[in-house]
C-alpha positions as CSV (number, residue, x, y, z in Angstrom):
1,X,38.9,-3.7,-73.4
2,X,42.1,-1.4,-73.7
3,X,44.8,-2.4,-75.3
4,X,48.1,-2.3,-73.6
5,X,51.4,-1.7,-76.8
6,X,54.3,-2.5,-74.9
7,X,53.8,-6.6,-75.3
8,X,55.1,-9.3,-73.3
9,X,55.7,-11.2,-75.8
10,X,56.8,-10.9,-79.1
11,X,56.0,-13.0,-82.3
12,X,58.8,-15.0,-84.0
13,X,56.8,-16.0,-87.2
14,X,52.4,-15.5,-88.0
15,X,51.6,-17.8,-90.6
16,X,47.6,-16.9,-92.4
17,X,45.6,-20.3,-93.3
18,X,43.4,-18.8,-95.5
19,X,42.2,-22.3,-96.8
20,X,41.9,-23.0,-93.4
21,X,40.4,-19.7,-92.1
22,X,42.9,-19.9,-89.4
23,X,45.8,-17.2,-88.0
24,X,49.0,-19.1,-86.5
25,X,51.3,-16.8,-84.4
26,X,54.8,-18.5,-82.9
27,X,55.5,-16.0,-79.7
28,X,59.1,-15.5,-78.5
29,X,58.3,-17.8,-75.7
30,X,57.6,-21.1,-77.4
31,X,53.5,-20.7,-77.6
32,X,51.6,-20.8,-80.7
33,X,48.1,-19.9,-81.0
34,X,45.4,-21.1,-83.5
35,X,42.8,-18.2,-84.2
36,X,39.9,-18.8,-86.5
37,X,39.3,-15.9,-88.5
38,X,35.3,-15.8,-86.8
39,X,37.0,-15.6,-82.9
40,X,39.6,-12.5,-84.1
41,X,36.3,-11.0,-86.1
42,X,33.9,-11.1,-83.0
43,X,36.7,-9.9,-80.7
44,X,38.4,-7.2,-82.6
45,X,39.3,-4.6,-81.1
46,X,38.0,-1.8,-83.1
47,X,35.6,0.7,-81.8
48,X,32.9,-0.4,-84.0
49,X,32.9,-3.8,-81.5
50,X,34.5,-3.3,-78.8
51,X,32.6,0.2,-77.9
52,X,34.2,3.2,-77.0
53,X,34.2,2.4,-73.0
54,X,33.5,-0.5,-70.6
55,X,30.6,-2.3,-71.4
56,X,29.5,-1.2,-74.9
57,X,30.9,-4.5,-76.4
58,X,28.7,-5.2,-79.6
59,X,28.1,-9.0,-80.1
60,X,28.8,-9.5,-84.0
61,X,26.5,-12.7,-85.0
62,X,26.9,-14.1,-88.9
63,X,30.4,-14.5,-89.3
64,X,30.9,-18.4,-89.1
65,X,32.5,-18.1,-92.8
66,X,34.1,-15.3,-92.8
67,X,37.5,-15.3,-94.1
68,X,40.9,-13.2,-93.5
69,X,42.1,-11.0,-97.0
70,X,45.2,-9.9,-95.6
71,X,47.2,-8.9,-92.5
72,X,49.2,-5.4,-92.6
73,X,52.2,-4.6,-90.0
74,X,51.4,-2.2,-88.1
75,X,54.5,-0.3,-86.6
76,X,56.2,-3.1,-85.0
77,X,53.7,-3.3,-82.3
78,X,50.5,-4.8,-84.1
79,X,48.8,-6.1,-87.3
80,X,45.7,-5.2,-88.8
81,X,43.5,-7.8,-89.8
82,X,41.7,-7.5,-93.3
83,X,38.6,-9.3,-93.3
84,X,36.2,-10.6,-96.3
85,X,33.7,-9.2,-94.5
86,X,34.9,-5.4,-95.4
87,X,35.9,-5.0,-91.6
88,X,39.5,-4.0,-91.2
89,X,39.6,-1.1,-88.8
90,X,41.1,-3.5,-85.7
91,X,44.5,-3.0,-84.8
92,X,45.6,-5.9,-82.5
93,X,48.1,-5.4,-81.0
94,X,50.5,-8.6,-79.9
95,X,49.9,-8.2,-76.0
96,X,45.7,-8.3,-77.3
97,X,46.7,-11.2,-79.9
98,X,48.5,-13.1,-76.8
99,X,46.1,-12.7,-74.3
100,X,43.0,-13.6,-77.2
101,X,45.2,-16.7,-77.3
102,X,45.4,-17.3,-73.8
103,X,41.4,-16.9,-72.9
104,X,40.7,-18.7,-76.3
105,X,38.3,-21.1,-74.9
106,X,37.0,-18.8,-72.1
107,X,36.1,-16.0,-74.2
108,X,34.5,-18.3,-77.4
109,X,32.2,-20.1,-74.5
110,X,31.0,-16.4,-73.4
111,X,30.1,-15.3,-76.9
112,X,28.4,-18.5,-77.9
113,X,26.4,-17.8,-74.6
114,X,25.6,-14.4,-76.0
115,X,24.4,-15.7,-79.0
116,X,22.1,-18.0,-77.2
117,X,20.8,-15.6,-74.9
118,X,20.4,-13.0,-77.8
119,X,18.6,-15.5,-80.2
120,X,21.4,-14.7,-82.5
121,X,23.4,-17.4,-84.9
122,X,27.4,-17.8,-86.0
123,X,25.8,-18.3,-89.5
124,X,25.0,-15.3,-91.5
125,X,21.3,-14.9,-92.3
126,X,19.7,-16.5,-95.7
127,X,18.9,-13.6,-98.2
């Protein structure tokens, strides 16, 4: 999935839950989006999940607890998202964050599919 810099629209204020394992972002246009940490870690937009082209997407099972350690600005397009998981290599950008927003439902429906199809769980495995 490329990601396009020059956004839409812009955020007014990003709020981390961490209790919560939740992401709040205000846009300039009066939306707010809810991300659990899981949905940005399955769809972030690194390499290492999102491939290197179309239709190399990696479906990332386990991560029903995973948390967010920290968000870092990135220029003034994007944020990168620290994960307790180690992962931290996304950049998402706030056109990528807006339109995860906007095919919330859509997209957590088609990787919960995945996972079914796949045998695969949300929950990491017992050790």
């Amino acid at each position: 999935m490329a990601q396009s810099f020059n956004a839409a629209h812009w955020p007014v204020e990003i709020r981390l839950k961490s209790a919560e394992k939740i992401l709040e972002v205000d846009f300039d246009n009066g939306v707010r989006f809810r991300y659990p940490a899981e949905y940005l870690r399955v769809e972030s937009p690194s390499a290492e999940v999102q491939g290197h082209g179309p239709g190399q997407k990696t479906l990332v099972a386990g991560r029903a607890a995973v948390g967010i350690l920290a968000l870092e600005p990135v220029g003034n397009y994007a944020v990168r998202i620290k994960f307790d998981d180690l992962h931290d290599t996304g950049i998402y950008s706030w056109s990528y964050l807006y339109e995860l927003g906007e095919k919330q439902a859509e997209n957590w429906q088609a990787y919960l599919e995945a996972l079914k199809k796949q045998g695969l769980s949300r929950e990491a495995p017992r050790r």
